[in-house]
N, C-alpha and C positions, 0 to 999 in steps of 0.2 A: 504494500500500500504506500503510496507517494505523500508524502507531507501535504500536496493540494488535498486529497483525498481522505485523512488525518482530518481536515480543519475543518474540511465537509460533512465530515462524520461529528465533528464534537459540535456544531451549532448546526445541525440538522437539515442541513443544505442539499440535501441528496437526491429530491424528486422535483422541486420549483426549481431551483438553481438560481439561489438571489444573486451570485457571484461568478463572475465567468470566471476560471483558470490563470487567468494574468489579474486579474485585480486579487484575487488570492492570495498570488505571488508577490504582488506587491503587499499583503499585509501579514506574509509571510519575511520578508526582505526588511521590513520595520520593524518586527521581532527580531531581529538577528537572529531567523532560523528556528524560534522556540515556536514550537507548535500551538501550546497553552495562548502563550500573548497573541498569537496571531490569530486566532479562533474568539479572544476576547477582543481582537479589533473590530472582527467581525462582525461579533454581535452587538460592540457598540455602534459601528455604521448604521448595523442594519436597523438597529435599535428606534436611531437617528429620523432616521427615514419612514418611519412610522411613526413618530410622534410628532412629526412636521402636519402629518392631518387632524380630524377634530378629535377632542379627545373621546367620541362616541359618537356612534351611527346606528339609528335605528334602518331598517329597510324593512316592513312588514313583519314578518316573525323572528328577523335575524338583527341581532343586537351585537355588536361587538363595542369593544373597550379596551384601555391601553393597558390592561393587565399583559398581553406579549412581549408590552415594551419593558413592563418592570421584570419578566419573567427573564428575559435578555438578559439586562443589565445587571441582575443578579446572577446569570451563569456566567455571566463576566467578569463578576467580580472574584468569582469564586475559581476562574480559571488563571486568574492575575495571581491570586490567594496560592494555587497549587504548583504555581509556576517561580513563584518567591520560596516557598521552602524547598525545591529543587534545586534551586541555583544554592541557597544556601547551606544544602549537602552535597552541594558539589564543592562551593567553598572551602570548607570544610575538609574535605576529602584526604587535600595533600598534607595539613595539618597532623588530621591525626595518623598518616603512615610515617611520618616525618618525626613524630613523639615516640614509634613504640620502639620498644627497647628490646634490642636484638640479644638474646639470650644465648646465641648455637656456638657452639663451642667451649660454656661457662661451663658446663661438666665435665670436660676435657684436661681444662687448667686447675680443677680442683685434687682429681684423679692424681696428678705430677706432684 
């Protein structure tokens, strides 16, 4: 599966296609390549762009409202959210192999 196809999948872009392929990429390219951030662009564009109309529309039996929009903006935050303690266990990473304390051989020079 291709990183377009990742970000397609985590804000539910898979049967409308709010996003063609290169605009994607580009909000894949503004993430510097983190899947998470660039799925939270998305969903704040798309967000965007739905809360630009009224905030309710009735049409005979059909009612819609900007709960999609807050529904967005919350899986966006929460993609930001999963994508900040990644980075900072990756951080992290060289730290702690950097700290452990290499033991092979301390049974060797006790032995002597």
């Amino acid at each position: 599966m291709t990183d377009i196809q990742k970000v397609r999948l985590l804000i539910a872009d898979t049967l409308s296609v709010q996003f063609t392929d290169p605009q994607i990429q580009v909000f894949l390219d503004l993430a510097s390549g983190s899947v998470l951030i660039a799925a939270a662009f998305a969903l704040e564009a798309w967000a965007a762009t739905e809360s630009a109309n009224l905030d309710s529309e009735n049409i005979g039996d059909y009612a819609y409202t900007r709960g999609a929009v807050n529904k967005k903006l919350t899986l966006a935050k929460e993609y930001k959210k999963q994508a900040a303690e990644v980075s900072e266990a990756e951080a992290l990473s060289p730290y702690l192999t950097w700290a452990e304390m290499n033991l092979t051989g301390a049974a060797d020079e006790d032995a002597e």
